[in-house]
C-alpha positions, 0 to 999 in steps of 0.5 A, spaced: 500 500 500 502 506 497 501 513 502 504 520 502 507 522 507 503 529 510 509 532 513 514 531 507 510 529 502 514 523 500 510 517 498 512 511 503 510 503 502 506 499 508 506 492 507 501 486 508 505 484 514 505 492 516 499 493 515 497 486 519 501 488 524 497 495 526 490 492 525 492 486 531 493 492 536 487 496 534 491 502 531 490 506 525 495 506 519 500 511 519 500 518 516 507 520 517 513 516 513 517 512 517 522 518 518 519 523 520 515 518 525 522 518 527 524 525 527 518 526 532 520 522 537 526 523 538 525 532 537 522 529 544 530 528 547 536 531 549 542 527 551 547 532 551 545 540 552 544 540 560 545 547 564 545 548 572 538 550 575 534 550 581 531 545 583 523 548 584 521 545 590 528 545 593 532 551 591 537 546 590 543 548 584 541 541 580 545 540 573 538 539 569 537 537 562 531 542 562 533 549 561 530 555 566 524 557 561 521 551 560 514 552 563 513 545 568 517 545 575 524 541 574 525 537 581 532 535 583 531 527 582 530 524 589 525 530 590 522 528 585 521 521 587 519 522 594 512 522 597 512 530 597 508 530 591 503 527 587 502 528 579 495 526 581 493 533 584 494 535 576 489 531 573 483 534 569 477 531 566 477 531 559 475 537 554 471 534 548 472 541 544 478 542 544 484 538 541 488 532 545 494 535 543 493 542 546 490 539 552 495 534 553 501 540 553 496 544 558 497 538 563 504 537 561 506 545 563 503 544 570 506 536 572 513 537 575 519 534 571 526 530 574 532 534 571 536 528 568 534 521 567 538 516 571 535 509 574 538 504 578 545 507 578 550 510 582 555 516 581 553 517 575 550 524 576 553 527 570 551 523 565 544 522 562 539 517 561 543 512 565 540 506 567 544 500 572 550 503 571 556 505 576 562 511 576 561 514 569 562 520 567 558 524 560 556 518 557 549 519 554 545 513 553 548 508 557 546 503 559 549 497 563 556 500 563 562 502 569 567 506 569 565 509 563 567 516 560 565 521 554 561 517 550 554 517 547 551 509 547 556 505 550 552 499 553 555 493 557 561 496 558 567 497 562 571 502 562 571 505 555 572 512 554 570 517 548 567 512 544 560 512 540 555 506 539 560 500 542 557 494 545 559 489 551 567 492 550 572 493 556 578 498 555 577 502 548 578 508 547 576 513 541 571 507 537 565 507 533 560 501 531 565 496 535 563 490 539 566 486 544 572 489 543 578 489 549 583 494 549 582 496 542 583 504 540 581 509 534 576 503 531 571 502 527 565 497 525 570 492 529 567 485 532 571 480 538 578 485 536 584 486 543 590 490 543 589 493 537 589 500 534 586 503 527 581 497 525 576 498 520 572 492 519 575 487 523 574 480 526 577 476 532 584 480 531 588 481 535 595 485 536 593 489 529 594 496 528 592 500 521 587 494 519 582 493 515 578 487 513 582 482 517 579 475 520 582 472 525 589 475 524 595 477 529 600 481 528 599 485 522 600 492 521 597 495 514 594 488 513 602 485 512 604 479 517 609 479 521 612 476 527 610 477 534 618 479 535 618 484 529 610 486 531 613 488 538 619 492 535 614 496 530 609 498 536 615 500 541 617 505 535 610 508 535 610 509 542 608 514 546 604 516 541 603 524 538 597 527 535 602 528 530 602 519 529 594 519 530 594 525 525 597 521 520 595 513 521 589 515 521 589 519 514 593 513 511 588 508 514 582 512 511 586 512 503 587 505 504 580 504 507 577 507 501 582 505 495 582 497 498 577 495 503 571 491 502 564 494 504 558 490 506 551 492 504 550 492 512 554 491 518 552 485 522 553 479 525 548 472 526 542 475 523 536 472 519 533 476 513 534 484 516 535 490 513 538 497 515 545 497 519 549 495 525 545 489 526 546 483 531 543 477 533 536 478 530 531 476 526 527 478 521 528 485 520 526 491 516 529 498 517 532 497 523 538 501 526 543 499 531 539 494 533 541 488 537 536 482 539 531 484 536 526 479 532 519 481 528 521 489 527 520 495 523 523 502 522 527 501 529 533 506 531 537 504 537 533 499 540 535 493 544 532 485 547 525 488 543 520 484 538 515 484 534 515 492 534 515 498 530 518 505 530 521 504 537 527 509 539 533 509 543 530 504 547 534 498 552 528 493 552 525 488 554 519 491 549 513 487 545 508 490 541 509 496 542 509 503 536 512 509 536 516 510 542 521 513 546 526 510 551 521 505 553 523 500 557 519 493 560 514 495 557 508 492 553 502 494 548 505 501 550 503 506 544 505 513 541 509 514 549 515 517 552 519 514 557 515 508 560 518 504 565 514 497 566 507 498 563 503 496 558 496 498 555 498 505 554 497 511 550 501 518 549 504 518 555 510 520 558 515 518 565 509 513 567 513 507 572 508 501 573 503 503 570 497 500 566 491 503 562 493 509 562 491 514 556 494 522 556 498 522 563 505 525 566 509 522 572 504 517 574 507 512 579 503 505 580 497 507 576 491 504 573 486 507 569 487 514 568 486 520 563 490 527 564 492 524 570 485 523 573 482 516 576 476 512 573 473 506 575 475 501 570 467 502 566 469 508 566 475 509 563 474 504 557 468 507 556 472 515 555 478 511 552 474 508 546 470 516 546 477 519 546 480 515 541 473 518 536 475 525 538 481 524 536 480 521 529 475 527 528 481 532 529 485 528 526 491 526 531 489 519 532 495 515 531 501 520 532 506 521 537 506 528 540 507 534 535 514 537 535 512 544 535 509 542 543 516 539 545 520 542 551 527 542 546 529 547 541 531 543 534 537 545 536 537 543 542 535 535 541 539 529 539 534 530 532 538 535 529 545 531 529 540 525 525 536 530 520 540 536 521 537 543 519 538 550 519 534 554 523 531 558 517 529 551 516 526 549 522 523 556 524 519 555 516 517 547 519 513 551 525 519 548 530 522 552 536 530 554 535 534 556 541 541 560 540 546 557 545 550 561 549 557 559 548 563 560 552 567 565 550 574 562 548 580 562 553 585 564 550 590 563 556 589 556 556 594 552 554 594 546 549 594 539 553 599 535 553 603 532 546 604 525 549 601 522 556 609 521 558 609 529 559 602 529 563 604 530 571 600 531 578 598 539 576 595 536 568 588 535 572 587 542 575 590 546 569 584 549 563 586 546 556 583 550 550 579 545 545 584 546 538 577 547 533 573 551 537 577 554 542 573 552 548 575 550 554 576 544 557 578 539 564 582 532 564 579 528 570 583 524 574 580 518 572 581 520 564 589 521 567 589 514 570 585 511 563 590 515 559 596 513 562 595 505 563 594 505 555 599 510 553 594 514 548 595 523 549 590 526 551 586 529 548 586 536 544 579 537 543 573 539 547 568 533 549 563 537 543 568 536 539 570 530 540 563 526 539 561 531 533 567 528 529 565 520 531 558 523 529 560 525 522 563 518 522 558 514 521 553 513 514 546 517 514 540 512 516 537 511 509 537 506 505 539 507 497 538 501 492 545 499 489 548 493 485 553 488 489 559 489 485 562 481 485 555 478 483 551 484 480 545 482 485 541 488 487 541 491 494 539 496 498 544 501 503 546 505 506 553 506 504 551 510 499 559 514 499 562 507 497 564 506 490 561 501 487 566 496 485 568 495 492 560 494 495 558 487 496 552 484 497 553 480 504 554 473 501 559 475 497 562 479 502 562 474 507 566 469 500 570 474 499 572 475 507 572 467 508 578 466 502 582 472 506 583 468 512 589 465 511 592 470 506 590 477 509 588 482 504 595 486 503 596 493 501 596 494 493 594 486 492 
């Protein structure tokens, strides 16, 4: 079935399954194309632009996600916990003449709000949307992690720091898309690698540096075999390592990436019949990023342990037949919400724990069978639901998320703009609020970090270091001085922002393009759309290709 996307105008396909799939949970079709069903979603987050504030109940200092014109109240987190208040005493019958939405956003200005999301966790207050994890530090999207620094969906990890998107890996640094990875540096779409530097799509390697493409290799530098005792020598000649040496490793490894290396249609491991990127152990995929144990699911963006779902984002699971939602987690039969912890049969709700049966509510706890925050019978409830529900289809705002214009984040502000980028001109046309940041000035009388780590000494973590892109200042903490010093890397000589732009920029666009694999000629679809074509391959033949090199690595000029 065709549509055309009312946001975009573009045409999308809903197929049979698709279509099957709403009908079994009562649920219309969508009117919005995956991507702006997406967009919406995630307008709704903010990971990373957090400011100090008073807490409003408290008058406590609270470093807060939600800035200070924001119209709701913002509790400290304990506070917002405790018995001291109840989002009960918000609740409000419904209003058949005017629209959901805006009825919604009336009680939504009004219910307090937690400054940053941070569930069974431990010294983690400087990190947001944490959950069961210890001693991390400015890592957003984290999840099962220890010890863990400057990183942006950093999972079942320990002791990582600087990295974007890396799963069940210890001791690396500065690594994208990485996987079970151990003492792996500067890396990228790595699987099972340890105690190596500037990988690109390895497996099971170890004692690697500037590689790419490698099955179970050890000691190679540039894809060329050597000794163990010829390896050593070279790695004591690279060290201590210089940005200089980064730098310039870095540029070699990304020509000889581009000149030589095989590209996949998809990264992946252990998947049956999926599409999209960055897959792992799943079945049955359709459009799904970032996504690991997931089985009999569509147009998923960073989603873990979730089935038979669609459109879910930035979710840690478990998570069964649920669609459109935001960071939802234990959750079932959850539609249309945000921030959902154990709760199942609801709607268009946000930060609501253990709860079931609720439709439009905010910072409920233990809760059944409410509307706007307010209680009903159980009669009485499915009988406003269902009368809800014929409203909403009348104005039009059945079966969407919440609208991007009522979100509490400037486009800028929100992890949305580094996922479909716009200029504010471009955002203030769409409708959508754009907040100019206050940067801090440059420091001109800061000094430039460290060229090795042998030149850090007892003063490094009380010194200021100016950010040698934006000019920003910047602070080494001691437990980064402690990392930095066991793996023999410099510190690093850009600010935090900069760094995670830079990993940003790394990875592919979310967007899938029909190309041909270059070895069988077989039609695909990819998002490694600046690959050139003779080096894209279909997975089969990438798999045949990669197979064949196990004994004899892929070496530079072959």
């Amino acid at each position: 079935m065709k549509k055309r996307c009312r946001q975009s105008g573009v045409e999308f396909e809903i197929s049979p399954e698709e279509a099957q799939f709403y009908e079994s949970l009562e649920l219309p079709l969508p009117r919005l194309c995956p991507e702006e069903r997406q967009r919406r979603r995630i307008a709704y987050r903010n990971f990373r632009t957090l400011c100090y504030r008073p807490c409003d109940a408290t008058q406590k200092r609270i470093l807060s996600m939600y800035s200070q014109d924001c119209p709701f109240p913002v509790y400290e987190t304990n506070y917002w916990w405790s018995d001291a208040w109840s989002a009960f005493d918000y609740g409000r019958a419904i209003d058949f003449q005017r629209p959901f939405f805006e009825q919604y956003q009336a009680l939504a200005a009004a219910v307090p709000r937690f400054p940053i999301m941070n569930l069974q966790s431990e010294n983690c207050g400087y990190s947001n949307f944490v959950f069961r994890a210890k001693d991390c530090y400015l890592v957003f999207g984290c999840v099962d992690n220890d010890s863990c620094m400057y990183g942006h969906i950093v999972w079942e990890s320990e002791n990582c720091v600087d990295n974007l998107y890396v799963y069940r890996s210890q001791w690396c640094s500065n690594c994208v898309d990485c996987v079970e990875c151990y003492d792996v540096h500067y890396s990228f779409e790595s699987t099972g690698c340890t105690e190596s530097y500037f990988l690109y799509d390895c497996r099971s390697c170890s004692n690697c540096f500037g590689c790419w493409n490698l099955r179970g290799a050890q000691y190679c530098l540039f894809n060329q075999q050597f000794s163990r005792e010829e390896y050593k020598q070279s790695m004591q000649q690279m060290f201590p390592m210089t940005w200089e040496k980064i730098e310039y490793v870095s540029g070699l490894l990304e020509e000889r990436r581009r000149a030589e290396c095989v590209v996949p249609e998809h990264f992946g491991l252990k998947n049956e019949d999926v599409s999209g990127n960055h897959i792992y152990e799943s079945k049955n995929l359709e459009n799904c990023w970032d996504a690991k144990v997931l089985e009999n699911c569509r147009h998923c963006y960073t989603v873990l342990n979730t089935n038979n779902s669609h459109d879910i984002s930035f979710t840690a699971g478990p998570v069964q037949f649920c669609a459109d939602v935001l960071t939802v987690t234990g959750c079932e039969r959850v539609f249309y919400s945000h921030m959902l912890s154990n709760c199942s049969d609801s709607y268009l709700s946000e930060f609501c724990f253990n709860c079931r049966d609720v439709f439009g509510c905010i910072g409920l706890r233990n809760a059944q069978y409410c509307i706007f925050n307010k209680q009903y019978s159980k009669d009485d409830y499915f009988a406003l639901r269902k009368r809800l529900i014929a409203h909403m289809e009348q104005t039009e705002e059945w079966g969407e998320f919440f609208p991007i214009k009522d979100s509490p984040f400037a486009y800028n502000e929100s992890i949305v703009n580094e996922y479909y980028p716009l200029t504010k001109q471009e955002a203030q046309s769409l409708g959508w609020r754009w907040k100019e940041r206050n940067v801090p000035s440059a420091v001109p009388a800061a000094e430039s970090a460290p060229k090795t780590i042998n030149e850090a000494d007892s003063e490094t973590c009380k010194r200021v270091f100016k950010c040698q892109k934006s000019g920003q200042a910047y602070k080494v903490i001691p437990q980064e001085l402690d990392f930095y010093r066991r793996i023999g890397l410099p510190l690093p000589s850009y600010c935090p922002d900069v760094r995670h732009e830079q990993r940003m920029n790394l990875r592919s666009a979310r967007r899938l393009e029909p190309r041909t694999c270059a070895k069988c000629k077989g039609a695909i679809l990819t998002a490694h759309t600046e690959t050139a074509e003779t080096k894209l391959l279909c997975q089969d033949c990438y798999q045949n290709v990669l197979h064949a090199s196990i004994d004899t690595p892929l070496r530079a000029n072959d």
